[in-house]
C-alpha positions as CSV (number, residue, x, y, z in Angstrom):
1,X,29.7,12.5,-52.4
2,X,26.5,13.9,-53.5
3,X,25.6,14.5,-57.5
4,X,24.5,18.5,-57.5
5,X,23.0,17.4,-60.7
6,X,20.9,15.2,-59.1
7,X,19.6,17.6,-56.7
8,X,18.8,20.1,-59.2
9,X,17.0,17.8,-61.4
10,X,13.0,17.5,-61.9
11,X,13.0,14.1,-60.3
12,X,14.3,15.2,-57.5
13,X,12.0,18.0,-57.3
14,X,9.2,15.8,-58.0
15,X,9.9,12.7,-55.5
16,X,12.9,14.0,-53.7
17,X,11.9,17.3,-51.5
18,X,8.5,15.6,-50.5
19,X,9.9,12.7,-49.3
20,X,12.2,15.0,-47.1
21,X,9.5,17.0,-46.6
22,X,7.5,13.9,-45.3
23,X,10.3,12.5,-43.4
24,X,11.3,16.0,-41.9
25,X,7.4,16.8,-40.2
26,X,7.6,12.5,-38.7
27,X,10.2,13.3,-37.1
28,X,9.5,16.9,-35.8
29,X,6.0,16.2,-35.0
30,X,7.4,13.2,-33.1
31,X,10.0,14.9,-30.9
32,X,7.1,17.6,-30.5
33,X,4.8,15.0,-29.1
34,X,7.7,13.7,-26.6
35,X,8.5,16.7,-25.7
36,X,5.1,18.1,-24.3
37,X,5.1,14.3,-22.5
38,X,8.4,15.4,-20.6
39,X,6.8,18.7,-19.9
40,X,3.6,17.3,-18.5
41,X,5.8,15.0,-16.3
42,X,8.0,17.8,-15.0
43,X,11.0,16.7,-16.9
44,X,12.2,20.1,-16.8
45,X,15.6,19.4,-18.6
46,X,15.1,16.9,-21.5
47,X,11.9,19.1,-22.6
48,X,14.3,22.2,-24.0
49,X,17.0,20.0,-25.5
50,X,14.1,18.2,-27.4
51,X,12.3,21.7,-28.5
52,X,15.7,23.0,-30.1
53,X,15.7,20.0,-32.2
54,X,11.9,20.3,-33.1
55,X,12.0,23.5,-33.9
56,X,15.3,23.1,-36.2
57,X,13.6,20.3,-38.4
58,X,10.9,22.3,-38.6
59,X,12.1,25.3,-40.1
60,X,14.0,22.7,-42.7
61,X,11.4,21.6,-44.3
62,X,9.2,25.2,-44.0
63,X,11.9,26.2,-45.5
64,X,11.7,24.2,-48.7
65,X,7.9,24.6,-48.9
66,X,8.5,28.7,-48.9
67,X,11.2,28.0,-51.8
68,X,8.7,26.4,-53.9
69,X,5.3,27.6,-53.1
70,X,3.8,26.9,-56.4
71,X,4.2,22.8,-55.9
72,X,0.9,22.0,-54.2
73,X,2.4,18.3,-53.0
74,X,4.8,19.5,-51.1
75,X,1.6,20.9,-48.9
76,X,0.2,17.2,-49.1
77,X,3.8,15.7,-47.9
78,X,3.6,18.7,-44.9
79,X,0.3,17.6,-43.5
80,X,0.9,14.1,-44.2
81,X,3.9,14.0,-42.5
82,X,2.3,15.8,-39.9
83,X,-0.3,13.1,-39.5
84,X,2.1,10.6,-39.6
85,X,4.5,11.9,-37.0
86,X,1.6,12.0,-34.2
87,X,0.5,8.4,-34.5
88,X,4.6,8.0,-34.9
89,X,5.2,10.5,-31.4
90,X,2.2,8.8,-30.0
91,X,3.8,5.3,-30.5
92,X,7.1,5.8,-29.2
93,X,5.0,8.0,-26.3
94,X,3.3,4.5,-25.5
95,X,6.6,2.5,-25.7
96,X,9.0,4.6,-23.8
97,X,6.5,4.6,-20.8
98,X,7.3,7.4,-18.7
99,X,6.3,8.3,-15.5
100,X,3.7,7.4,-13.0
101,X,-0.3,6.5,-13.3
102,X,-3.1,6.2,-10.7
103,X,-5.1,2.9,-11.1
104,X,-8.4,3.6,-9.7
105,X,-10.3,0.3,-9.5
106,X,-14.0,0.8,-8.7
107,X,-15.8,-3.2,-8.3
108,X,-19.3,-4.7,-6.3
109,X,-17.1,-7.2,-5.1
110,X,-14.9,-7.4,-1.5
111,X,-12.1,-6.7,-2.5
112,X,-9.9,-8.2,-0.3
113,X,-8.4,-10.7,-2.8
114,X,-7.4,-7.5,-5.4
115,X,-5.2,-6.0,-2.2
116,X,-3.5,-9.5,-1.5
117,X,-2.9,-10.1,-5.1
118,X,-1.9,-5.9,-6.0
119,X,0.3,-6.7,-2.4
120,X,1.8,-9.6,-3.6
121,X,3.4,-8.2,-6.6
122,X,4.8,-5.7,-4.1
123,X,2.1,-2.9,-5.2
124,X,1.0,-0.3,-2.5
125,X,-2.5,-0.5,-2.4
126,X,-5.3,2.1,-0.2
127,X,-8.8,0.4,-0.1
128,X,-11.5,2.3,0.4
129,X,-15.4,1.5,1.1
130,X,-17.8,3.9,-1.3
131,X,-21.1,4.3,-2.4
132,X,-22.2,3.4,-5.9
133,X,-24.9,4.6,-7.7
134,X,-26.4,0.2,-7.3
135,X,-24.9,0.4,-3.7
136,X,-21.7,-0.4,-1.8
137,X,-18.5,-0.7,-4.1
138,X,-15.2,-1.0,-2.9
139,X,-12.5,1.7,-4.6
140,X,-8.6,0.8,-5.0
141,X,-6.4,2.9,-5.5
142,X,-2.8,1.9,-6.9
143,X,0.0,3.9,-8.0
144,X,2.2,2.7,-10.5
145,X,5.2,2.9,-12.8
146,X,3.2,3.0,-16.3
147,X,5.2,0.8,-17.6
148,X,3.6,-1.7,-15.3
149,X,0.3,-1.0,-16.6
150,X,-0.6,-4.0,-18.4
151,X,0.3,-6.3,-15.5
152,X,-1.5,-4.6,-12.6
153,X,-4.9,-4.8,-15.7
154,X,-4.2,-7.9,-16.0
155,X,-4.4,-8.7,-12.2
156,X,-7.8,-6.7,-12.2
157,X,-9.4,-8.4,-14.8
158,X,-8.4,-11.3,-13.3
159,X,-10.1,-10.1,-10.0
160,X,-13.1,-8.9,-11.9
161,X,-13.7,-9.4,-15.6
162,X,-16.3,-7.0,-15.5
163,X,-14.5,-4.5,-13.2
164,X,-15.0,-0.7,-13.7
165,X,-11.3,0.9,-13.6
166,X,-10.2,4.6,-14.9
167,X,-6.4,5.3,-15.2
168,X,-4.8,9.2,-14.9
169,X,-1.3,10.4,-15.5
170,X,0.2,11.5,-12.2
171,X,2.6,14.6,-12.2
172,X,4.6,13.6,-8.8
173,X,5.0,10.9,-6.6
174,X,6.6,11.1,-3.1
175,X,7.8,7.7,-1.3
176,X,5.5,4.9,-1.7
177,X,5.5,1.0,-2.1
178,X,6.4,-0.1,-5.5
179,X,7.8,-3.5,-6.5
180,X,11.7,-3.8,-7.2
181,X,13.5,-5.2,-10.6
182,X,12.5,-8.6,-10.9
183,X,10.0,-9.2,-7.6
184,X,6.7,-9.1,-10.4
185,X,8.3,-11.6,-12.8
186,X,9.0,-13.7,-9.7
187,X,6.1,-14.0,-8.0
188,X,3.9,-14.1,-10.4
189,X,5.7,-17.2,-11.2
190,X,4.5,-18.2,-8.4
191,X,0.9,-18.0,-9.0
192,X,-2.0,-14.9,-8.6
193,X,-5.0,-15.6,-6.5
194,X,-5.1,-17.7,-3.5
């Protein structure tokens, strides 16, 4: 049972409200920042469910900065909690991995052993021969699941330690070879380059 005393007294007031106030903009600010990711990946359902929440917390803890305008912290605890909840959104953005990415590797060497290595782990690689500005380059392309990201670096670096690679978010993907539960973790048990 909660002490109404307590909530009307000055500690509260003092350490209480901006904690909540703090605590309220992480997790707005966070659900915000997920749910423009689900927008920008067409997730067309989760994106509303996730605004009706945002939008709830944040009129919460507005609404205890309009009840006490005269408390200047409770601005501080606002936009510090607003800070906080981006790197926080951001984070959990990173972790949850959503969606697909387009690995576009751009190197001076053949590079015939980054297909058979990219194809080993089961991912769908076009090859294509270019021009660079110090002469003939070699540009792959690989879509991927992002969370698959740090593996398919890793088998570029490995390629190329000097390799130039860019990485974009990719809205749709129709078809395409990517690897199945458990193929990556099994070959590359079995070893990279040949």
């Amino acid at each position: 049972m909660v002490d109404h005393q307590f909530l009307h007294s000055q500690w509260f007031a003092w350490f209480g409200i901006p904690v909540l106030i703090f605590v309220a903009r992480i997790c707005d600010v966070s659900v915000g920042t997920l749910r423009i990711m689900f927008i920008g990946r067409g997730k067309k359902a989760i994106a509303p469910f996730l605004g009706f929440f945002e939008v709830l917390i944040w009129l919460i803890a507005i609404g205890q900065i309009m009840q006490h305008l005269t408390m200047a912290f409770y601005y501080v605890a606002y936009a510090a909690g607003f800070a906080a909840g981006t790197f926080v959104g951001m984070y959990i953005e990173e972790k949850l991995a959503v969606g697909m990415i387009l690995v576009r590797v751009i190197s001076n060497k053949d590079a015939a052993g980054l297909i058979e290595a990219l194809a080993a782990e089961d991912y769908g690689v076009t090859s294509v021969p270019a021009q660079g500005a110090r002469g003939e380059v070699s540009l792959v392309h690989t879509i991927i699941k992002r969370s698959d990201l740090a593996r398919v670096i890793e088998i570029v670096t490995r390629f190329d330690p000097k390799v130039f690679y860019t990485i974009e978010d990719v809205r749709c993907v129709k078809e395409g070879i990517f690897p199945s539960a458990g193929s990556s973790q099994l070959k590359s048990a079995l070893g990279g380059f040949r």
